[in-house]
C-alpha positions, 0 to 999 in steps of 0.5 A: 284199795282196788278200783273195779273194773267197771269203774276203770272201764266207764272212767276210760270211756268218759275221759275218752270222750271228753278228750275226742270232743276237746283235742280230736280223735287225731291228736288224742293219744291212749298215753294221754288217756291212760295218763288222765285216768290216772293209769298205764296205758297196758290197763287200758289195753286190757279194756280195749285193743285200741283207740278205735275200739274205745271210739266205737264204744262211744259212738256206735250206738248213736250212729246205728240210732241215726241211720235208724232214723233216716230210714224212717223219712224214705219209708212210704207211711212217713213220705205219705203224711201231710206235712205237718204231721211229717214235722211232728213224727221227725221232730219228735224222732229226732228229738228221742235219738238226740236226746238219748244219744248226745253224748255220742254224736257230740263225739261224732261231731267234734271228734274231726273223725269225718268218717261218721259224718259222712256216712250219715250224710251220704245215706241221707243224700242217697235216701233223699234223692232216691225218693225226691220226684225232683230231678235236679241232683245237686239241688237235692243234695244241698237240701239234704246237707243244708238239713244234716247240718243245720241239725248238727250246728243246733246238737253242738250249739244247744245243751239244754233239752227244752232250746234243743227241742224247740230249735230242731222243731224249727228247722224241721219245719222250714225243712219241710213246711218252707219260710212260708211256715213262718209268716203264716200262723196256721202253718206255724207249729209250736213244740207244746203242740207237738209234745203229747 
């Protein structure tokens, strides 16, 4: 029986995956790609020209989604909310974009490819010092990257969708509302309040 392309196309993509999260983009090779698709691996030149171009079927999306999402916190209908509804826009942004991107930026996270990372980090970096009043660069820069990954730690740690949305609205709101928002309960939000 002959298995159809599309079959052999997303099985590619999903042992590819599996693989980069697993054993790195590094020490993935398309011989063991091939090998666990229980195919050659000129089969799987004839879905994709090289271990990058399977990478970006798996990733590009999701990064493009990401920095879709930066750009939304620098925009000046964003920066000119209260605060609280600053945590209910990004919190529930951020939620969307993980939710229907995990799979990628899993692979992003877990594949040792720093290139992605980094370009997501430095545009937020950028992005945020650009519209930050404070002075103080490097501080600027820590906050960013305290932010980028203490989202990554929580994308990585929490599979299940209700603890995932719960840890980011967290994180959000000390990002944004400080450790204040945890001791006082009229500042405190909680996920249900923000959900509708």
């Amino acid at each position: 029986m002959q298995v159809k392309k599309e079959e052999v196309y997303k099985r590619i993509l999903s042992v590819s995956e599996k693989m980069f999260i697993k054993y790195g983009y590094k020490k993935t090779s398309l011989n063991m790609i091939a090998s666990r698709c229980y195919i050659s691996k000129s089969n799987v030149y004839r879905y994709f020209s090289s271990k990058d171009e399977i990478y970006e079927a798996l990733v590009g999306d999701s990064r493009n989604n990401i920095l879709q999402v930066t750009d939304i916190l620098m925009k000046p209908d964003f920066v000119n909310k209260s605060l609280r509804e600053k945590v209910e826009a990004i919190t529930n942004k951020i939620i969307d974009v993980v939710t229907a991107n995990r799979h990628g930026i899993l692979v992003m996270l877990k594949s040792g490819r720093e290139e992605d990372r980094d370009l997501i980090a430095n545009k937020f970096t950028t992005s945020f010092s650009e519209n930050s009043p404070y002075k103080d660069e490097r501080f600027k820069e820590l906050v960013a990257k305290l932010l980028i990954y203490g989202l990554s730690d929580i994308i990585m740690k929490y599979e299940d969708p209700v603890e995932l949305k719960n840890r980011i609205l967290l994180l959000m709101t000390y990002h944004y509302m400080g450790y204040s928002a945890f001791i006082n309960k009229e500042a405190f939000i909680s996920y249900e309040e923000i959900k509708a």
